[in-house]
SEVEXVEX-766864 format. One record per residue (C-alpha): y negated, x, z; chain; residue in three letters; residue number from 1. Coordinates in Angstrom, 1 decimal. Example, Ala and Ser with C-alpha at 12.3 -4.5 7.8 and 13.67 -1.06 7.14 Angstrom:
BEGIN
<<4.5,12.3,7.8>,'A','ALA',1>,
<<1.1,13.7,7.1>,'A','SER',2>,
//
This chain:
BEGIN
<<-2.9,7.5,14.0>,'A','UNK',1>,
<<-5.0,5.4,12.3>,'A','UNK',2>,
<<-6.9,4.9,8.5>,'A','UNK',3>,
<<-9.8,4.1,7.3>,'A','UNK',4>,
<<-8.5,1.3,5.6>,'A','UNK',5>,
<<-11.9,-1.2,5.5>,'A','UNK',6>,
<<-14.0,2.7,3.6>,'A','UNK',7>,
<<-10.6,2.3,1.3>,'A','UNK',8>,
<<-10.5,-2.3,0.6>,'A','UNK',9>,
<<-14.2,-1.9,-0.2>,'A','UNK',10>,
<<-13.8,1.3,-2.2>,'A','UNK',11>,
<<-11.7,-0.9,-4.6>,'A','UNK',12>,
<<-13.4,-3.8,-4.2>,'A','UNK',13>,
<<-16.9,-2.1,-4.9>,'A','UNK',14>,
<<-14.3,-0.8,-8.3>,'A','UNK',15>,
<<-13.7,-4.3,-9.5>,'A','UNK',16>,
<<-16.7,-5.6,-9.0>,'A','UNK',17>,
<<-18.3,-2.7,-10.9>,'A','UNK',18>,
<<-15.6,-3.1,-13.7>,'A','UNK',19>,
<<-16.5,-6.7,-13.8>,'A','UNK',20>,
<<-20.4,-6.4,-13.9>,'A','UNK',21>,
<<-19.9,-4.3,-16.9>,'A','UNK',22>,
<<-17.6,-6.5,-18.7>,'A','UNK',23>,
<<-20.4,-9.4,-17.9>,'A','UNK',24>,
<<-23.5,-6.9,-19.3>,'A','UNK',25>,
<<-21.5,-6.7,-23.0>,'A','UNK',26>,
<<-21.3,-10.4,-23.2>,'A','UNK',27>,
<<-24.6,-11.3,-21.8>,'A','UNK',28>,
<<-27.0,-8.1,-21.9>,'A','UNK',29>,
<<-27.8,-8.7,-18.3>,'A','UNK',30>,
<<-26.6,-6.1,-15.4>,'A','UNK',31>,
<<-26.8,-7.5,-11.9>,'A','UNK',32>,
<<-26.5,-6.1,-8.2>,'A','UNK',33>,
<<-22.5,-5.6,-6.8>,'A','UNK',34>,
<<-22.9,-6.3,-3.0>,'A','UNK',35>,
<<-19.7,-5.5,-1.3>,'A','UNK',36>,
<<-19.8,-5.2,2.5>,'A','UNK',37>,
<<-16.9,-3.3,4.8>,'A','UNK',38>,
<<-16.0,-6.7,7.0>,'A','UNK',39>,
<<-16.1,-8.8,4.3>,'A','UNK',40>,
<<-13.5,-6.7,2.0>,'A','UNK',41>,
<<-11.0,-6.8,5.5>,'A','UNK',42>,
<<-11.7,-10.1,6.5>,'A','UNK',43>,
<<-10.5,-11.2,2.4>,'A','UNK',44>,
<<-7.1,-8.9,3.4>,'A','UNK',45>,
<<-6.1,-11.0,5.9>,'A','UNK',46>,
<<-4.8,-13.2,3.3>,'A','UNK',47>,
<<-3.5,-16.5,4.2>,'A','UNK',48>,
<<-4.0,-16.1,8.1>,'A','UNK',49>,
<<-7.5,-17.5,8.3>,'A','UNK',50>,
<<-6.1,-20.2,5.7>,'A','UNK',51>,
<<-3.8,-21.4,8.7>,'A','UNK',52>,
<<-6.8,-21.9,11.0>,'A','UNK',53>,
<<-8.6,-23.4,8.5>,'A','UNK',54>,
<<-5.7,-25.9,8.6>,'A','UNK',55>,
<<-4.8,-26.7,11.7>,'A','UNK',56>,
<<-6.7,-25.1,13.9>,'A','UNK',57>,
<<-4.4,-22.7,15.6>,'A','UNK',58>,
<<-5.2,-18.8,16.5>,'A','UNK',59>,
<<-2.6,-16.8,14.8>,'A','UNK',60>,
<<-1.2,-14.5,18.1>,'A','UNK',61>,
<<1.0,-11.0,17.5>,'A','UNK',62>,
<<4.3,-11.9,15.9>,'A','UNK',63>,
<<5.9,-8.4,15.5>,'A','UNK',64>,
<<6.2,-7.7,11.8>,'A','UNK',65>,
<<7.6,-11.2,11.0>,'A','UNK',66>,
<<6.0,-12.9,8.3>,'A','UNK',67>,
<<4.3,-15.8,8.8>,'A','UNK',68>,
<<5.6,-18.5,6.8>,'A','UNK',69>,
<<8.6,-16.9,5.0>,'A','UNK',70>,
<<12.0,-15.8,7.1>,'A','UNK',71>,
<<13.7,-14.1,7.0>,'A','UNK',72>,
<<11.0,-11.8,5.9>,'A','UNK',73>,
<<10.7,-9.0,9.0>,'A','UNK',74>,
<<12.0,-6.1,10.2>,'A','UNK',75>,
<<16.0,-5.8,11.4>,'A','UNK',76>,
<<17.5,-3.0,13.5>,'A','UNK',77>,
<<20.5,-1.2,12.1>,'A','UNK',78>,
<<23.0,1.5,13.6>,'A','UNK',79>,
<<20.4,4.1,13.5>,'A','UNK',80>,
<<17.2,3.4,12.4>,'A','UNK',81>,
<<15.1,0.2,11.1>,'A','UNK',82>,
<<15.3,-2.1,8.0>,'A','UNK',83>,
<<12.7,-4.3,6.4>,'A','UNK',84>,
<<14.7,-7.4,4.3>,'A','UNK',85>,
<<12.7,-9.8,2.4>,'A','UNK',86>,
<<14.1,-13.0,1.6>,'A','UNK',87>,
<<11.1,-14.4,-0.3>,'A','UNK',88>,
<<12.9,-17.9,-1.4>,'A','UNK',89>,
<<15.5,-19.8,-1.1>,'A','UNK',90>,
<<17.5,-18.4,-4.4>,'A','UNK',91>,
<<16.9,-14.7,-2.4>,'A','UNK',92>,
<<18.4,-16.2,0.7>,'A','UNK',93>,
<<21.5,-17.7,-1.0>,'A','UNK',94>,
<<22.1,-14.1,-2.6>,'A','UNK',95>,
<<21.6,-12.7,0.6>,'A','UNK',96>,
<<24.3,-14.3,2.0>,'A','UNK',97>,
<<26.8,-13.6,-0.8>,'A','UNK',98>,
<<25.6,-9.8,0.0>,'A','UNK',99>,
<<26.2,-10.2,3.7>,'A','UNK',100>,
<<29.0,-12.2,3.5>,'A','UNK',101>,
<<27.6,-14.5,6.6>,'A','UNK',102>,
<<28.4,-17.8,4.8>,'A','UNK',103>,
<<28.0,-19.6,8.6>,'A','UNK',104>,
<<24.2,-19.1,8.5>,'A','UNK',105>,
<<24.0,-20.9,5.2>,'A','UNK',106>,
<<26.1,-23.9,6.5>,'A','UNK',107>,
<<23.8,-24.3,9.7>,'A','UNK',108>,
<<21.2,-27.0,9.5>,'A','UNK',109>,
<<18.9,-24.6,11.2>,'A','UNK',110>,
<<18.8,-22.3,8.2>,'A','UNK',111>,
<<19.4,-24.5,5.2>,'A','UNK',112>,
<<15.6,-24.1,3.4>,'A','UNK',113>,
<<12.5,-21.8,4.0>,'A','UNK',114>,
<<10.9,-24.2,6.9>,'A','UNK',115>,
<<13.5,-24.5,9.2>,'A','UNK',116>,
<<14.4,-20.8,8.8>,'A','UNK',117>,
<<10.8,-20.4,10.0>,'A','UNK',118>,
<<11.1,-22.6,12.8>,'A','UNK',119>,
<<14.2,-20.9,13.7>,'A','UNK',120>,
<<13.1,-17.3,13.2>,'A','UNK',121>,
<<14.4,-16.1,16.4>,'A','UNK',122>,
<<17.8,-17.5,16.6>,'A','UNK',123>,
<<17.9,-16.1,12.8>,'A','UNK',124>,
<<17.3,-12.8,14.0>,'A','UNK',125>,
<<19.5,-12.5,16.2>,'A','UNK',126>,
<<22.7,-13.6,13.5>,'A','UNK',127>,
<<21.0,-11.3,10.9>,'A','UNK',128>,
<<21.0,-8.3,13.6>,'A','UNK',129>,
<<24.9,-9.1,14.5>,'A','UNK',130>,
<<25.1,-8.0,11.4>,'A','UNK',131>,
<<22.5,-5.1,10.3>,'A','UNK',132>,
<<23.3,-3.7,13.7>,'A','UNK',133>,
<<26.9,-2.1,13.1>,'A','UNK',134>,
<<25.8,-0.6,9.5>,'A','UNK',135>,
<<23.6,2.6,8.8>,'A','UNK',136>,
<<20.1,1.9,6.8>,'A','UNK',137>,
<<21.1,3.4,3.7>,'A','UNK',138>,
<<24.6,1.0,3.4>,'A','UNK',139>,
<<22.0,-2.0,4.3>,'A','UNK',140>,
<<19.2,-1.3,1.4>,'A','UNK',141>,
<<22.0,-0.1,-1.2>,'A','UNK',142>,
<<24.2,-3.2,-1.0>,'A','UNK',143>,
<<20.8,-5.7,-0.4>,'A','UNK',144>,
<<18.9,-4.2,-3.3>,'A','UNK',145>,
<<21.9,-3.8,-5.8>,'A','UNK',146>,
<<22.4,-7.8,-5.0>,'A','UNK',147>,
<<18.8,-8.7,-5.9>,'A','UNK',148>,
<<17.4,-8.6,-2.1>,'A','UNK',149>,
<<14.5,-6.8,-1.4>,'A','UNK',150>,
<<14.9,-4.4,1.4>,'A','UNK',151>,
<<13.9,-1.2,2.3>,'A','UNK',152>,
<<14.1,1.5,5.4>,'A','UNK',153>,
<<11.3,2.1,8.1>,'A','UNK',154>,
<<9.9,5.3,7.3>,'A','UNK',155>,
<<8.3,8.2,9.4>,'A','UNK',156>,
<<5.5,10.1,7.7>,'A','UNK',157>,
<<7.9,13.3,7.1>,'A','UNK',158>,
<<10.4,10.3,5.0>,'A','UNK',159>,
<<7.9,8.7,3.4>,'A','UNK',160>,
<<6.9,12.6,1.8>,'A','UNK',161>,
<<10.3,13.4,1.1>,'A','UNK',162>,
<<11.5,9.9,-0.8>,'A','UNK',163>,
<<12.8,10.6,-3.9>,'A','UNK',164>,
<<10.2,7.6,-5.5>,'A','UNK',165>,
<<7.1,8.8,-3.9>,'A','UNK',166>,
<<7.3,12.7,-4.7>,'A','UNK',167>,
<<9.6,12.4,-7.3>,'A','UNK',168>,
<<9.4,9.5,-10.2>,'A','UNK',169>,
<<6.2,8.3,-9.0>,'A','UNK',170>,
<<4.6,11.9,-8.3>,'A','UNK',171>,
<<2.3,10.7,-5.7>,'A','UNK',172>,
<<2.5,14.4,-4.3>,'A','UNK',173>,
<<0.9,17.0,-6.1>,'A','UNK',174>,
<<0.9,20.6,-5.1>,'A','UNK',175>,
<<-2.0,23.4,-6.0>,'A','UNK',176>,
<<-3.0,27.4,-5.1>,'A','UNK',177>,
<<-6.2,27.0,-3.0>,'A','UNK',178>,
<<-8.0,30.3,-2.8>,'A','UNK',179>,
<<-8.3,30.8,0.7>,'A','UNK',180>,
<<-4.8,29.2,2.4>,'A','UNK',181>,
<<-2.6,29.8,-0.4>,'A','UNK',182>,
<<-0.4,26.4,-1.7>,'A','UNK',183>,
<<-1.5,23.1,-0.4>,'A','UNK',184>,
<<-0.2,19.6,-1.0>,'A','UNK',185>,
<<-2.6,16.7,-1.9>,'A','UNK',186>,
<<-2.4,12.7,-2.4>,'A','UNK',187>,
<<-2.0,12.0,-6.2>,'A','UNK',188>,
<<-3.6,9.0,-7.5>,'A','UNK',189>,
<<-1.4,5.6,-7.7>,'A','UNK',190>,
<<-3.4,4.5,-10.8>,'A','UNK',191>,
<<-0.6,6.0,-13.8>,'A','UNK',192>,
<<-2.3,5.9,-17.5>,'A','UNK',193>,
<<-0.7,6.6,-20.5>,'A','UNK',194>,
<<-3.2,8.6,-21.9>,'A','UNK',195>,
<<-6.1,10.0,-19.0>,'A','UNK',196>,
<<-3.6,10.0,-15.9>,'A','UNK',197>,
<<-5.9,10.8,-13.2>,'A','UNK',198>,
<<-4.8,13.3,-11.0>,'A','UNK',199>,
<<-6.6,16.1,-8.5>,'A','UNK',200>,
<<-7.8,18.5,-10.7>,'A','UNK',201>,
<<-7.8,21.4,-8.2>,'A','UNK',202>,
<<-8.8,21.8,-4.5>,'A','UNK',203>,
<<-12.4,21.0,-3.1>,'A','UNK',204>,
<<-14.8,23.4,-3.4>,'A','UNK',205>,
<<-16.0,26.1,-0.9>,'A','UNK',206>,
<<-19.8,25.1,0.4>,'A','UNK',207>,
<<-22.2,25.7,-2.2>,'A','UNK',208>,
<<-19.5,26.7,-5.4>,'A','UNK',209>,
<<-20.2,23.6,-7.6>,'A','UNK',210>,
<<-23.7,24.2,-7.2>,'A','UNK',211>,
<<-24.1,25.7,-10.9>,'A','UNK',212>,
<<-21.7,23.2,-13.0>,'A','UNK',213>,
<<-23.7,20.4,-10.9>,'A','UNK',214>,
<<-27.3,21.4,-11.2>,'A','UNK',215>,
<<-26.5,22.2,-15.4>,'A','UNK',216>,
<<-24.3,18.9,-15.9>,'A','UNK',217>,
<<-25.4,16.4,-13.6>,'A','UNK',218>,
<<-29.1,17.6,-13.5>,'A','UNK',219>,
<<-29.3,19.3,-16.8>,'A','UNK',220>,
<<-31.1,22.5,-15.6>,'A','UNK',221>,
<<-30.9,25.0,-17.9>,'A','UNK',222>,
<<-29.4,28.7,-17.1>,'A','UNK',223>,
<<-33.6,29.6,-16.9>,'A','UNK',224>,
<<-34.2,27.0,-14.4>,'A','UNK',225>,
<<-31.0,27.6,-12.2>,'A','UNK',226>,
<<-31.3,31.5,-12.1>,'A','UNK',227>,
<<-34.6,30.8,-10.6>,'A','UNK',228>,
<<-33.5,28.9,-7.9>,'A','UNK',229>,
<<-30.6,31.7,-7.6>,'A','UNK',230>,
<<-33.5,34.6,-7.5>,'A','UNK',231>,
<<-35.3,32.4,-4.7>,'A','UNK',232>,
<<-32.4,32.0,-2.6>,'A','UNK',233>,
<<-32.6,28.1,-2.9>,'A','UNK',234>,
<<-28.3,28.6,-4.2>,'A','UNK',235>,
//
């Protein structure tokens, strides 16, 4: 399956730019046009991979889920399932092998700073895997995390639901009565505020229901003007 993900970058993009034009307009008293385009707002996600053309030239090919200039920063299979581990710098790395116990890797040349772990991703890999493979997910992101390593499980839809953080602490799941189908689940918002959390404030309406509040609150009809349009059988 697949998102919409360029409708949702320029979506937010389109937000900040708004935000900013406004902050721009109190200072100066001038507005001024917000152009945000869909390829523009995914070609600025792609982050520091066109910034490695630009250098030196080279067309960035599939490398899995490897990070490009960071390792080890991928994902690692365990006993039964999948593990992300993020080892960001070199002060993560030395913790991470006080976690793993696998002092060898930090004695080897190959491994002893960011670049040559980089250069010697695959051989990396493979030691880290030696390791991650013989131990469940859950005993590889508790004993990472409560060590200062970032790591976290591969998730299915149906986990990612269930997780404790997204439908519990972080209430990213809300659940409502819709009229017609009885209780439904929705996407919360992930913008928390302490005062005007935004949330869903019920389910969508049915074809044609809003047409009142809108015409009288958007429009500003008045109750004369919209009962006409109700006695004509325009709503």
């Amino acid at each position: 399956m697949r998102t919409a993900i360029g409708d949702i970058l320029s979506a937010l993009f389109c937000c900040i730019g708004i935000l900013a034009g406004l902050r721009v307009r109190e200072q100066t008293g001038c507005g001024q046009l917000v152009d945000v385009a869909l390829v523009d707002s995914v070609f600025a996600s792609l982050e520091n991979i066109p910034q490695k053309y630009f250098v030196d030239g080279e067309v960035p090919t599939r490398i899995g889920n490897r990070y490009e200039f960071i390792y080890p920063y991928d994902s690692f299979e365990a006993a039964e399932g999948w593990v992300i581990i993020g080892v960001a710098n070199d002060a993560i790395w030395h913790r991470f092998i006080e976690a793993t116990m696998l002092k060898h890797l930090d004695s080897d040349a190959r491994f002893s700073a960011n670049p040559e772990r980089v250069k010697n991703h695959a051989a990396l890999k493979m030691e880290i895997e030696k390791w991650t493979s013989i131990r469940s997910v859950e005993e590889i992101v508790d004993l990472l995390n409560s060590r200062g390593v970032p790591a976290a499980p591969i998730y299915s839809v149906k986990d990612v639901v269930q997780d404790h953080h997204i439908a519990g602490s972080r209430e990213m799941i809300v659940k409502m009565d819709h009229p017609r189908v009885g209780l439904v689940e929705f996407l919360n918002s992930p913008i928390k505020m302490s005062e005007t959390n935004p949330r869903p404030r019920g389910p969508s309406p049915a074809l044609g229901e809003a047409n009142e509040e809108v015409l009288a609150t958007v429009l500003g009809m008045t109750e004369k003007e919209i009962k006409a349009l109700r006695d004509k059988e325009v709503i």
